[in-house]
C-alpha positions in Angstrom: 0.0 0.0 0.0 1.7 3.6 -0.5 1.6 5.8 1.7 -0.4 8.5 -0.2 -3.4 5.7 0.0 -2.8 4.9 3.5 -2.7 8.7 4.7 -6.1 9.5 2.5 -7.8 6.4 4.9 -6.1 7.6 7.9 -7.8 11.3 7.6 -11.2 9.4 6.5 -10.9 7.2 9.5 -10.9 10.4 11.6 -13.6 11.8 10.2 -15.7 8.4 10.7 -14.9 8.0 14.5 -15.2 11.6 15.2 -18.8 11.5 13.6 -21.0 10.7 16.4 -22.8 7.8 16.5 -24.1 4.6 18.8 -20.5 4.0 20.1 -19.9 7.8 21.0 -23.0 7.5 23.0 -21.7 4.5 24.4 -18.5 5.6 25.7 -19.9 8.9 27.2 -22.3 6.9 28.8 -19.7 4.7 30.3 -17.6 7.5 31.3 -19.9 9.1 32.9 -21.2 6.2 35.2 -17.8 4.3 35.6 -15.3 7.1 35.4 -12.4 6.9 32.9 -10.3 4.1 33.4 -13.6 1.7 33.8 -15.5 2.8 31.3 -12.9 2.2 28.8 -13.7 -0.9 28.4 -16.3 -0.3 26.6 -14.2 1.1 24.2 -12.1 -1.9 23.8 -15.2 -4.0 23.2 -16.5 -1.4 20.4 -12.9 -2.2 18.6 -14.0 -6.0 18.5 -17.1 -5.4 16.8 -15.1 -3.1 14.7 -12.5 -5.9 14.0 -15.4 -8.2 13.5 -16.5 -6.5 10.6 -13.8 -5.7 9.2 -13.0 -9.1 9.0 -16.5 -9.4 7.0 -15.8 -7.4 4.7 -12.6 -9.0 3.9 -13.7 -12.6 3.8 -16.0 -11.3 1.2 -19.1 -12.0 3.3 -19.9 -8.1 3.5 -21.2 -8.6 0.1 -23.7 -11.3 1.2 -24.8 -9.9 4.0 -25.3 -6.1 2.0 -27.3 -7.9 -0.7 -29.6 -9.9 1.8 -32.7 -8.0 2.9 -33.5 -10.8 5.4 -29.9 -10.5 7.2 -30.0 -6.7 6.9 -33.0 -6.3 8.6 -32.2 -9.1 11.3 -29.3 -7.1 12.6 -30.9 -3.8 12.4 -33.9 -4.8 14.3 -31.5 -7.0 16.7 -29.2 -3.2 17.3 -32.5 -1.4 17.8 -33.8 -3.4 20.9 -30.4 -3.4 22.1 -30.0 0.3 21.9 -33.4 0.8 23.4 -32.5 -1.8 25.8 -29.3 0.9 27.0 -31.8 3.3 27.0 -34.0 1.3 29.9 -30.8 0.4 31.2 -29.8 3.8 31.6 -32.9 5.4 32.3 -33.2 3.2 35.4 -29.7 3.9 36.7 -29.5 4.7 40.6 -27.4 7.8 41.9 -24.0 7.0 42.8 -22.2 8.4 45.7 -19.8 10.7 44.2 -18.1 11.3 47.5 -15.8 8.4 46.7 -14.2 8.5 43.4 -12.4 5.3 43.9 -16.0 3.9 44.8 -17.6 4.9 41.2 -14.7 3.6 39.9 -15.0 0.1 41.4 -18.7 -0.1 39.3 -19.2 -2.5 36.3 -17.2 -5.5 35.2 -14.8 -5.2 32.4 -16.4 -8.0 30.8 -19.2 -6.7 30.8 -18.8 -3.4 29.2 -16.6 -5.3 26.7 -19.5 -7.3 25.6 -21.7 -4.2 25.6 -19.5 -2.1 23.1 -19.3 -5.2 21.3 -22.4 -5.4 20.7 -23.1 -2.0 19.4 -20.6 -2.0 17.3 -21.6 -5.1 15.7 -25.1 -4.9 15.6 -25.2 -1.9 13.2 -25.9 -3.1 10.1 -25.2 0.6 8.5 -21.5 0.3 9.6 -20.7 -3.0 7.7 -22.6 -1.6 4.7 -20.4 1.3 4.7 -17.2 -0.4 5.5 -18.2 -2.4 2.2 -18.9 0.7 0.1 -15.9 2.7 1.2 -12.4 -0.3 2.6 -12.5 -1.5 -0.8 -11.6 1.8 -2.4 -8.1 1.6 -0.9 -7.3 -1.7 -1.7 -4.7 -2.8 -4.9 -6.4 -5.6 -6.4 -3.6 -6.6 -7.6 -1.5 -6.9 -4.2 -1.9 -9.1 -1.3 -5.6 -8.5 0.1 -4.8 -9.8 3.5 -1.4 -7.6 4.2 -3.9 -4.6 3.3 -6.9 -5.0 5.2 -4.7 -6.1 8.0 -3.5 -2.2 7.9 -6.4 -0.5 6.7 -8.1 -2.4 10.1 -5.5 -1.6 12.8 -4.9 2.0 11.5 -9.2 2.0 11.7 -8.7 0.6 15.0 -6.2 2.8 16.6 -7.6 5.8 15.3 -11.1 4.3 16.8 -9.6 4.1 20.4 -8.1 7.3 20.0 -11.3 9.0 19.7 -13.3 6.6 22.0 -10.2 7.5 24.2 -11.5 11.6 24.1 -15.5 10.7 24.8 -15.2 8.4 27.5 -12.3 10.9 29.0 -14.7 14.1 28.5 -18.0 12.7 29.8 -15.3 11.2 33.0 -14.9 14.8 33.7 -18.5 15.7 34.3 -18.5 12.5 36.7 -17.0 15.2 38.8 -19.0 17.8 38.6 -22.5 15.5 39.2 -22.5 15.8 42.8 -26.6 15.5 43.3 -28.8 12.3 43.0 -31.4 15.1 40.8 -28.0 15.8 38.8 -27.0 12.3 38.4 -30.6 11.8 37.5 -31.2 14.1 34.5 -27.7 13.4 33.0 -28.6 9.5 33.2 -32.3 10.5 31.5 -30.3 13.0 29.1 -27.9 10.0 27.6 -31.2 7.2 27.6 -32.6 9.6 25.3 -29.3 10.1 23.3 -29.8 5.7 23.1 -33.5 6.1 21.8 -32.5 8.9 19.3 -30.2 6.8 18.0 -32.0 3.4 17.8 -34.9 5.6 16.0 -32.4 6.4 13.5 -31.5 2.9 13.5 -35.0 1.6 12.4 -35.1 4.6 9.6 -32.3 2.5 7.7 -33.9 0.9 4.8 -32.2 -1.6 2.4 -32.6 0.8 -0.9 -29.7 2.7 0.8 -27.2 -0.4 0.3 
């Protein structure tokens, strides 16, 4: 790959993370409840979905998938309900006691917030459909395939965590500042409505846009 391609994806891949999206969502809303260092494992599990479908779209599957209506629609509605799920989830979310940092910060299982940014990531059936439209545009045909989705994925990936790195840092900051249960309360309320707003977009996506 030269380096002319590969700096032309790396800008792009900027642009993509930085748009905001389901995984944004998801790593201020971990932030904020778990603090930094915590929540950042969400992060980590939105880069396995990531990898995931990357790995899709390399194996050739992508293709399949984006020209099945029945598969496209299976993983839209199945991202939906689990956005709206997050929304419940974090609609019903109890004050902590913000008088112990360290306390917050003991919260939520790493495994568990892997999983969850795992499965946002890879239950939006928009992302693989662009990956599709937009990975192969970078790629020699006539070099090894592997060797360049290999880099066009970890440079995707790095710049991913990067980003997720900056949300889940930013919405750790107001941890601090939420001090009151009716604080705590509205921001929780504010990000469940962020998850419905984008599950709503979510069930918008129709199959003529593949």
């Amino acid at each position: 790959m030269v380096l002319q391609t590969w700096l032309a994806f790396f800008a792009a891949c900027w642009v993509i993370s930085l748009s905001p999206g389901a995984g944004a969502i998801a790593s201020m809303s971990s932030g904020l409840r778990y603090g930094f260092w915590r929540g950042y494992w969400n992060a980590l599990g939105l880069q396995l979905g990531l990898a995931l479908q990357i790995a899709i779209v390399a194996a050739g599957v992508g293709a399949i998938l984006a020209a099945s209506a029945t598969a496209f629609y299976a993983i839209k509605w199945f991202g939906v309900a689990y956005l709206v799920y997050l929304a419940v989830k974090q609609w019903r979310a109890l004050p902590n006691d913000m008088s112990d940092d360290a306390a917050v910060r003991q919260i939520g299982k790493p495994m568990a917030l892997v999983f969850r940014g795992f499965l946002v990531n890879v239950s939006n059936p928009k992302a693989l459909v662009f990956m599709l439209a937009v990975l192969p545009q970078f790629i020699d045909p006539q070099a090894p395939l592997v060797a360049q989705y290999l880099i066009l994925g970890v440079t995707m990936i790095c710049v991913d965590l990067i980003v997720m790195a900056g949300y889940t840092g930013l919405a750790s900051r107001v941890l601090r500042l939420l001090r009151t249960p009716k604080q705590q309360k509205r921001m929780n309320r504010t990000f469940a409505g962020l998850f419905i707003g984008a599950a709503a977009f979510m069930a918008t996506l129709r199959k003529a846009v593949v």
